[in-house]
N, C-alpha and C positions, 0 to 999 in steps of 0.2 A: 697811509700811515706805515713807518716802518716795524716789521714786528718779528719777532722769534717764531720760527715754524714749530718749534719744537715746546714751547710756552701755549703756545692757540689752542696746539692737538690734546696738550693735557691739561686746558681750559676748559673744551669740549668736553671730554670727559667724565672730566669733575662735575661741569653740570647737570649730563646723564644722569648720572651717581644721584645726585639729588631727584630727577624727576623721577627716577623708578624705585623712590623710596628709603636709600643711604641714610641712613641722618650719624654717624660714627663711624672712624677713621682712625686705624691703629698704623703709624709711619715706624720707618727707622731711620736713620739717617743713609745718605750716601752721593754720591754725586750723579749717578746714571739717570736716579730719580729725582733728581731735583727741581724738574719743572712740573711733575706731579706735586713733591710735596708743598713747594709754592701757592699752586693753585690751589690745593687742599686746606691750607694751612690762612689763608687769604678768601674761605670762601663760609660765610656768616651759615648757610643752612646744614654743614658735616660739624661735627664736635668732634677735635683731633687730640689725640696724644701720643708720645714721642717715649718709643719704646727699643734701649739699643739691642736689646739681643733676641735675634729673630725667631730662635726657638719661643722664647719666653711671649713675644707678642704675638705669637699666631695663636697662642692659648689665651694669652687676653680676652684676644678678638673673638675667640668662640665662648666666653665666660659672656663677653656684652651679647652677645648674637642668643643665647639659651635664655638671656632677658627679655633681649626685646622682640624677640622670635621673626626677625628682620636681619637681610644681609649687614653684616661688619666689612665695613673695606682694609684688606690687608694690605700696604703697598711698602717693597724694599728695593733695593738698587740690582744690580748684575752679578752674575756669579755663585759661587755660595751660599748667600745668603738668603734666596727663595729655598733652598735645599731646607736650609732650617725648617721652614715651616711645615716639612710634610707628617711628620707626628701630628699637629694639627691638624689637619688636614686630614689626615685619617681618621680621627677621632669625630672629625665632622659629619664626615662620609658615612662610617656606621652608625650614627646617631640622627643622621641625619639633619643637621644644625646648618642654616644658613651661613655662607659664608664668600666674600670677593678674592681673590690673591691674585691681584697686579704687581706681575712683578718686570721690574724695568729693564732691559737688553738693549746689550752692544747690535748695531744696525749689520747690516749684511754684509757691508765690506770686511768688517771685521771680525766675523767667525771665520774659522778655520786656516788661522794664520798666526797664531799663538799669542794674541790681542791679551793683554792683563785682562785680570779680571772675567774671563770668558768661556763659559761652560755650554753645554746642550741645553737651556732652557726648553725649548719643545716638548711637550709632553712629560712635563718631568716627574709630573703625581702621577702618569699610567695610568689605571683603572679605578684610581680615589677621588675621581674630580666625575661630577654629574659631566662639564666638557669643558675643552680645552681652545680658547681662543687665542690663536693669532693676529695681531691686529697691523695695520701696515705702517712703512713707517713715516715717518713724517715729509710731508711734500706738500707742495703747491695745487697737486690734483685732487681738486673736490670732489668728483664721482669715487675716486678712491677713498678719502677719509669717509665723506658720509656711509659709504660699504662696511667700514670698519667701525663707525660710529651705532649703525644697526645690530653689527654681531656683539657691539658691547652692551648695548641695550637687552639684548635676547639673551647676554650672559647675568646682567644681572637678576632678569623676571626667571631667567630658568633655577639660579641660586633660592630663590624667593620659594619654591616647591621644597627644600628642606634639603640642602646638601651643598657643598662648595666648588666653586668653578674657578680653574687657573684662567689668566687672560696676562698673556707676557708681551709687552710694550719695547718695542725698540724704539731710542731715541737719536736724533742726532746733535750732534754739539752747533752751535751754543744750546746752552737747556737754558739761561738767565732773559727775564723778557725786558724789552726797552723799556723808561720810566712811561713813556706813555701810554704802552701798552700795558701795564699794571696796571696804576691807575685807573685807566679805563675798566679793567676787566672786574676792580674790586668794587666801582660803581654799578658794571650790572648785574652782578653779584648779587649785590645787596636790593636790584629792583625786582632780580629773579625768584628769592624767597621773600620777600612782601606779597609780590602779586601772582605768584604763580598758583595754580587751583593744582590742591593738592591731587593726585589720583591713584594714590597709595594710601587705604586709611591706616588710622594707626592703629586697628581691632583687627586679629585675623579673623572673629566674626562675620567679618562684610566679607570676606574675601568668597570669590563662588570656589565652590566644591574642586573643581580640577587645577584649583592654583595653590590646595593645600596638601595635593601626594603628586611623589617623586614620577618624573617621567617616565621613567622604566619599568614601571606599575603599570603603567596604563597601556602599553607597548608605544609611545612616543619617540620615536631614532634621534638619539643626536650625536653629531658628527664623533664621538668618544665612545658614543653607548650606542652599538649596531643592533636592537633586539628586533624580537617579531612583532608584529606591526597584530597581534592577537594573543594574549596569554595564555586565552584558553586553550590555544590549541600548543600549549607546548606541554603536554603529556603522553606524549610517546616517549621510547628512549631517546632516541634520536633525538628529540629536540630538548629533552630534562636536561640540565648543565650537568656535567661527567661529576661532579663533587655529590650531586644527587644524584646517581646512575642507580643506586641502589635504592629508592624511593620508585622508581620505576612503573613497578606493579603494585604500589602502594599507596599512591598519590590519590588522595580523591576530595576532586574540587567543588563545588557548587556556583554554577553559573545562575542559579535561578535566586532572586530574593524573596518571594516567596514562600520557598522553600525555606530558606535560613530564616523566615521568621513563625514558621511553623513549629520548626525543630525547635528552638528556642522559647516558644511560646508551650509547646508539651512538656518542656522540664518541669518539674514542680518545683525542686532548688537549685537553682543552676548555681554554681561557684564561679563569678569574674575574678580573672588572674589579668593583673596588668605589668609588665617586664618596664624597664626602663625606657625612655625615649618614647612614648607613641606618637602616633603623629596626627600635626594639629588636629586633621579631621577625626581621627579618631578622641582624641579629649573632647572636641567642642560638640559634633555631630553625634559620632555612637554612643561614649558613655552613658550620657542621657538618655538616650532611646533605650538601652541597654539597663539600666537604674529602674528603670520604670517596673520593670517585674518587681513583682509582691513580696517575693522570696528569696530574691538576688542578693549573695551576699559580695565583698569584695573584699581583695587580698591585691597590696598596693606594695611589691619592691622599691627598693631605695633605687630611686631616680625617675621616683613615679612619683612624685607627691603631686599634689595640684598645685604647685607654682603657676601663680600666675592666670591661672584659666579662670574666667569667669562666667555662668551658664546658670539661668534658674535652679538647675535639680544638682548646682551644689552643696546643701543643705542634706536632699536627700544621699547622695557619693558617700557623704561626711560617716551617717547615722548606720551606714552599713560596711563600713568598713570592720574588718578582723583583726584583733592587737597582737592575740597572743598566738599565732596561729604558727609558728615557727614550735615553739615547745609543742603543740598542740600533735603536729605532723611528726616530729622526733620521737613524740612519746605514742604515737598513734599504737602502735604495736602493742606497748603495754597496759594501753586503758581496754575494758569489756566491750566498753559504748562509744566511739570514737564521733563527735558530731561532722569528723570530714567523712563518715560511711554513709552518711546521711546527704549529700550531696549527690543528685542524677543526672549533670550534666556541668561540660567548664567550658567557660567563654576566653579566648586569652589575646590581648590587645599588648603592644609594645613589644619590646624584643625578648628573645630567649630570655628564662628564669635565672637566676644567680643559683638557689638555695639547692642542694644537693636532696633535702627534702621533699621542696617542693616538685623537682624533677622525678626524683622515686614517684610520687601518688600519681604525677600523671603517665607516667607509663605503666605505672601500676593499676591505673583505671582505664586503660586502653577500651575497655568494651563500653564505656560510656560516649554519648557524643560528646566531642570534644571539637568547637568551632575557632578555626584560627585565623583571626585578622589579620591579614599581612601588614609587615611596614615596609621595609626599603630591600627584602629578597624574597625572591616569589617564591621558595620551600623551605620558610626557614621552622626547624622543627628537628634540633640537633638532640632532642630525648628520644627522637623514633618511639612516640606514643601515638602517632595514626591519623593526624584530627583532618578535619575538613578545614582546606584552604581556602578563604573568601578569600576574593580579588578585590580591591578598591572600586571596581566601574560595581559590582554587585551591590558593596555595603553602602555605596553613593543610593542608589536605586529602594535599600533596606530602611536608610534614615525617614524616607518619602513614604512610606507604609503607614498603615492606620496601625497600632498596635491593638493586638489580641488576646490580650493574656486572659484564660479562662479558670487558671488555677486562685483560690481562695488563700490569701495571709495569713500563713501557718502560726500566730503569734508566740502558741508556744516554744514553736522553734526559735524565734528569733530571742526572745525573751532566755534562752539555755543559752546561746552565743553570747550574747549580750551580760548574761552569767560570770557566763567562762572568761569575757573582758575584764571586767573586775576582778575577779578572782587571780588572772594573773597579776594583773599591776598590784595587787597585796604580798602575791610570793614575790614582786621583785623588792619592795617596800620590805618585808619581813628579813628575805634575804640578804639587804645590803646596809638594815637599819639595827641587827644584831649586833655589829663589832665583834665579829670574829675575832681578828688576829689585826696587826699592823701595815700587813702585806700587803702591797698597793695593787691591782691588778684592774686589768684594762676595762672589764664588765662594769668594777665601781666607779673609772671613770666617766663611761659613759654613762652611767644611771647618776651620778652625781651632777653631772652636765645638764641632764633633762628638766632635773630641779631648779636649774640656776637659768639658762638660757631662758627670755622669755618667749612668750609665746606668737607666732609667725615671724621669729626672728628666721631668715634666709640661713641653712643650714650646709656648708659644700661640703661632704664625705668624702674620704679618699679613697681608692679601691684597696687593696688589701683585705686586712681584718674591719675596720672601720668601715665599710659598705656593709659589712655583714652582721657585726654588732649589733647594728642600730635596731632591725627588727627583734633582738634580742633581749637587750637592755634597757633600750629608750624607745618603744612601740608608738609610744603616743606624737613624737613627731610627725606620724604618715600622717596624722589628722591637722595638727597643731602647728605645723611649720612649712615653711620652703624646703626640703630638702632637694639637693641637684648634685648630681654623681656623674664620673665620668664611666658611664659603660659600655659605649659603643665594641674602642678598642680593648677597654679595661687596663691601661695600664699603670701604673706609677707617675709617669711622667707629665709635668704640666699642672699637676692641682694647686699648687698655690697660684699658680699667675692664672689660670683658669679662673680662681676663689677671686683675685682679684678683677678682673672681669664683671665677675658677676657682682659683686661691690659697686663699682664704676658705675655700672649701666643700672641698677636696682637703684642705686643711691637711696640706703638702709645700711644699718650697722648690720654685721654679717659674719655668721662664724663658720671657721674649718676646721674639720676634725681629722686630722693626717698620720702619718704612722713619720717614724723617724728617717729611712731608709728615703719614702718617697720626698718629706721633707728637704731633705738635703739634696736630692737629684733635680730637684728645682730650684736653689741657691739663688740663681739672680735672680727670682721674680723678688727678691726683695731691693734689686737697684730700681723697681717701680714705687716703691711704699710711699714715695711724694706725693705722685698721683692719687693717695686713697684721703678722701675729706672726711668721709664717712668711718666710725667705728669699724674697724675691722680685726679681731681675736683669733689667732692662729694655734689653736689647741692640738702641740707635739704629744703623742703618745710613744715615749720613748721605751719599746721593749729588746732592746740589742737588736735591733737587724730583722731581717725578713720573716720574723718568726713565724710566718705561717705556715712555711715548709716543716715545722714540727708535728705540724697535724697531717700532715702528707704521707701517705706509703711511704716516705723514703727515707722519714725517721727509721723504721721501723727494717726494711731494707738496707742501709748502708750506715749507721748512726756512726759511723767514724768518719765519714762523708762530710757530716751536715756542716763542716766548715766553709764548706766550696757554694752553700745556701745560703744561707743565713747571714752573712759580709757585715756582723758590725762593725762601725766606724767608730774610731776612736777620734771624734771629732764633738768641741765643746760649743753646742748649741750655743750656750748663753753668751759664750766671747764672740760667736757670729751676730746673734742679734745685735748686740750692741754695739759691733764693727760696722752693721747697716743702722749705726742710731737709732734701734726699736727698744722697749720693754721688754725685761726678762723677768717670769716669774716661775721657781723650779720646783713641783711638788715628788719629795719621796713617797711620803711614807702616806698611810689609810686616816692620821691623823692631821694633819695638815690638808689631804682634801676633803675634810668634814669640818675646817676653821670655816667659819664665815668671813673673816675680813677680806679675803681676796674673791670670796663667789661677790659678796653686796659690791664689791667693786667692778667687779663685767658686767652681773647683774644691771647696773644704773648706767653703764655705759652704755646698752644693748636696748634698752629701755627706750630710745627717743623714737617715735616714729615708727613703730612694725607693723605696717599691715600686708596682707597674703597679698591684695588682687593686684595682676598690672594697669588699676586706675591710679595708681602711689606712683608709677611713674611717669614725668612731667607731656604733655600731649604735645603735639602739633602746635594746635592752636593755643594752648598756655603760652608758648616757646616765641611763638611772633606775634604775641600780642605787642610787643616793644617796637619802637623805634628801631630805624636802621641802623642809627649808631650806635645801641645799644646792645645789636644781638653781639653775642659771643661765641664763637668759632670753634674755641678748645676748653677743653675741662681743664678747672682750676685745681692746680697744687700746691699742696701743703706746705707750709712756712716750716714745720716739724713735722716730721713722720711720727714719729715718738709719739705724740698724742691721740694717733687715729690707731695705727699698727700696733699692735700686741701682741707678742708670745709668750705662750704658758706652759711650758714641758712637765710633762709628768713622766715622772723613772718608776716602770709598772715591772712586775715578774712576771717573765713571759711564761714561765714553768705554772707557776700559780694561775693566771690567767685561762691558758687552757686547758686546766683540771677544771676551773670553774665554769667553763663553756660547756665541756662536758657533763657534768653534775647539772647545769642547767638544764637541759635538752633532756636530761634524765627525768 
């Protein structure tokens, strides 16, 4: 039969893709890749959608992938346009978030001969890609594809460890396959997910222990990532990375578990701090083991929530969690009896802390043990508060222990925390149910939001103020909600196509709470709003510009300065929404967002279908219960955007806002 060499190779491929667990496919158009996107777009088991601007889809593709805790395939054409994705990319990397980026290349005659379209693909993420495959190009020699077909295979199970891997595909022209060779290929398509035994479940549950941390933990080499083939032994200087050179003499690890469950079992209160991102093992494996202490309390940053994770002793996570523990730490200085003095020991799981508070206490309590789970860099511990570093291969060995806890349920303790919970949600209640003044500020927006959102509705933050917030104003979400942040990188860019992302792949109505600056730095994730089926509410807190830089030294240092900060844009939200055919709805003032007709309105929108666990979304086996003509390939899109997408601008005083952050914390 005659056939496209260049069709077959990214036939193959594609159905990789599927056995090693794919099941979503973020494209863009292009011609390089067009026998990728063919075969993708023509193959019943990936669910695709067609996103033009590369920045905006590599944040897609990491919004589906924080759902479904499974690689996203990224694929664009040649040139520039893999460049786009590396802010994703990055943001993956530190977070750790599975992720594919196939991106399509001009073949080898045609670099370095000033060929359209033709850049250095090779390595073009450097050090932000778990590794970087090369694959060959398209030929008639099978020893050679099947070689290429393996290292794609091993790109995407190494992806599946929590991190993203480039794989750049040179094609050769023609990329269009004969009619026969279609057809054929959409017939075994369709017999390859009918009858194929899955061998990816769809729980990371099932998954064993070393397929849920990053290679480089474990000293695993791969061809991008040269490390030592022993972690422990990289405590010398010599072998500490020059960025910790000064941790040096101060590094101290625990290779025994044992030991880590001794020390841990002698605390009477231990305090669990969990940072954003932990990784799977650590949610599914240690928490729990870690919960289990009598006296254990827990303190959950924004981008910790329990999205998603399901485990018997969620229930127990729930009932010990800390609401008001932000005032709590700010105010620590001025209360007699501080219940964090009362704390002998911190456990701390996910990545560095956000809160400038919570960094003070733990370097302020250096002289207690402090045990630090790694996630994805073996010293990370950027407060220089001291703690013992466990390794992955340790806390693997820790989970497997009998637990020993000999300490008694201090009840009265828990009963004074549990106090102090209430007691704050009444000053926020008190505080923000007075009616001061008319002056809109950002605290009452979020605390007006907590009222209205319902409860496990999927919550994206955006970094700025809006990460920070939330533990301040709206505490009860860590318990009550999805919340999901971007903090790997931390930056600005990417949260709404991100939000959308996680929309898509949750398929749940889903709100974002974004500041105005990051807003608009993401602009075209609203040429995707077609794709959203699902409710989705994009709450603008509009405070002129960056204003966080007001709370920065540098107000205070250069205040004639702060124009070259703070860059607001003299740009009208509401004529953009509706230039993208969305809903505008603009709150000024403190009386207007205390109307009810437009909260009962998100309100009942947000309302269908919220639940926390990832059993809400659709299984494997749900998915091909259907006939073969019936599966569907691509997510369906909106006849109206307007109906599913929403924006809400609220015009806050950024002046007023952070007097009232302050005064709070007071």
């Amino acid at each position: 039969m005659q056939k496209t060499l260049s069709f077959s190779w990214a036939s193959t491929l594609v159905k990789e893709c599927y056995k090693q667990g794919v099941r979503e496919a973020v494209l863009s158009p292009g011609s390089r890749n067009t026998s990728i996107v063919l075969a993708l777009t023509h193959f019943p088991g990936i669910r695709c959608v067609s996103v033009i601007d590369e920045r905006s889809a590599g944040f897609i593709a990491l919004g589906m992938s924080k759902v479904t805790k499974r690689p996203t395939l990224l694929c664009c054409t040649s040139g520039t346009a893999g460049a786009n994705y590396y802010p994703a990319i990055i943001e993956a990397y530190q977070s750790s978030i599975p992720l594919v980026a196939l991106t399509a290349d001009r073949p080898a005659h045609l670099q370095k001969v000033g060929a359209s379209q033709t850049i250095q693909q090779k390595n073009l993420f450097g050090s932000h890609v778990l590794d970087f495959i090369q694959l060959p190009e398209t030929s008639s020699k099978k020893q050679l594809l099947l070689n290429g077909q393996k290292e794609f295979s091993r790109a995407i199970q190494l992806a599946n460890s929590g991190g993203p891997v480039h794989v750049n595909a040179p094609f050769n022209k023609p990329f269009e396959p004969t009619l026969v060779q279609f057809n054929k290929y959409i017939k075994d398509s369709k017999i390859l997910v009918l009858k194929t035994e899955k061998k990816i479940s769809s729980s990371l549950l099932d998954l064993p222990t070393h397929h849920m941390i990053r290679p480089e933990l474990v000293g695993i080499p791969t061809k991008t990532k040269v490390m030592s083939s022993n972690l422990e032994a990289n405590l010398s200087s010599v072998d500490v990375p020059f960025h910790h050179s000064h941790l040096s003499e101060e590094v101290k690890q625990i290779i025994d578990p044992v030991q880590v469950q001794n020390l841990y079992s002698e605390m009477h209160r231990p305090l669990i701090v969990i940072g954003s991102d932990p990784t799977p093992f650590q949610w599914f494996r240690l928490l729990p083991k870690l919960a289990k202490h009598p006296n254990a309390r827990i303190i959950l940053e924004a981008g910790a929530s329990l999205y998603g994770w399901d485990f018997v002793e969620l229930n127990v996570v729930h009932s010990k969690v800390i609401l008001g523990w932000v005032k709590l730490l700010y105010n620590s200085k001025n209360l007699k009896s501080s219940p964090f003095d009362s704390f002998d020991g911190i456990i701390r799981l996910g990545k560095e802390v956000l809160n400038p508070a919570l960094a003070r206490f733990f370097s302020k309590h250096k002289h207690l043990t402090q045990l630090r789970f790694i996630t994805h860099e073996p010293y990370e511990d950027a407060l220089a508060s001291q703690p013992y570093f466990i390794t992955p291969e340790v806390a693997f060995s820790l989970v497997d222990l009998q637990n020993k806890h000999t300490q008694v349920t201090s009840k009265r303790w828990h009963s004074k925390l549990d106090e102090l919970n209430r007691e704050y949600l009444e000053q926020l209640a008190q505080h923000f149910n007075q009616g001061q003044n008319n002056t809109l500020t950002d605290g009452a927006v979020f605390y007006r939001l907590s009222k209205i959102l319902p409860s496990s509705t999927p919550i994206f933050l955006s970094n700025s103020f809006p990460v920070r917030d939330q533990a301040l104003f709206a505490p009860m979400w860590s318990v009550d909600n999805p919340l999901i942040s971007q903090r790997g990188a931390a930056g600005i860019d990417g949260i709404s196509s991100t939000a959308l992302g996680v929309s898509l792949s949750c398929q749940l109505p889903t709100a974002v709470i974004t500041g105005d600056i990051a807003f608009l730095y993401d602009i075209n994730a609203l040429l995707s709003a077609r794709l959203i089926t699902k409710p989705l509410v994009i709450f603008v807190i509009n405070n002129g510009g960056g204003n966080i830089f007001c709370s920065l030294p540098i107000k205070e240092a250069a205040p004639d300065s702060m124009d070259w900060f703070i860059t607001p844009q003299q740009v009208s939200i509401e004529h953009l929404a509706r230039s993208y055919g969305l809903n505008h709805i603009k709150i000024v003032n403190s009386n207007q967002l205390w109307d009810n007709d437009w909260a009962e309105k998100v309100q009942e929108l947000l309302k269908v279908q919220t639940l926390i666990h990832s059993s809400t979304i659709q299984t494997e086996d749900d998915k091909f219960k259907k006939g073969p003509e019936e599966i569907n390939q691509a997510y369906p899109t909106s006849i109206n955007a307007a109906l599913n997408v929403k924006i809400i601008e609220f015009i806050t005083n950024s002046e007023a806002s952070i007097a009232e952050r302050n005064d709070f914390r007071k």
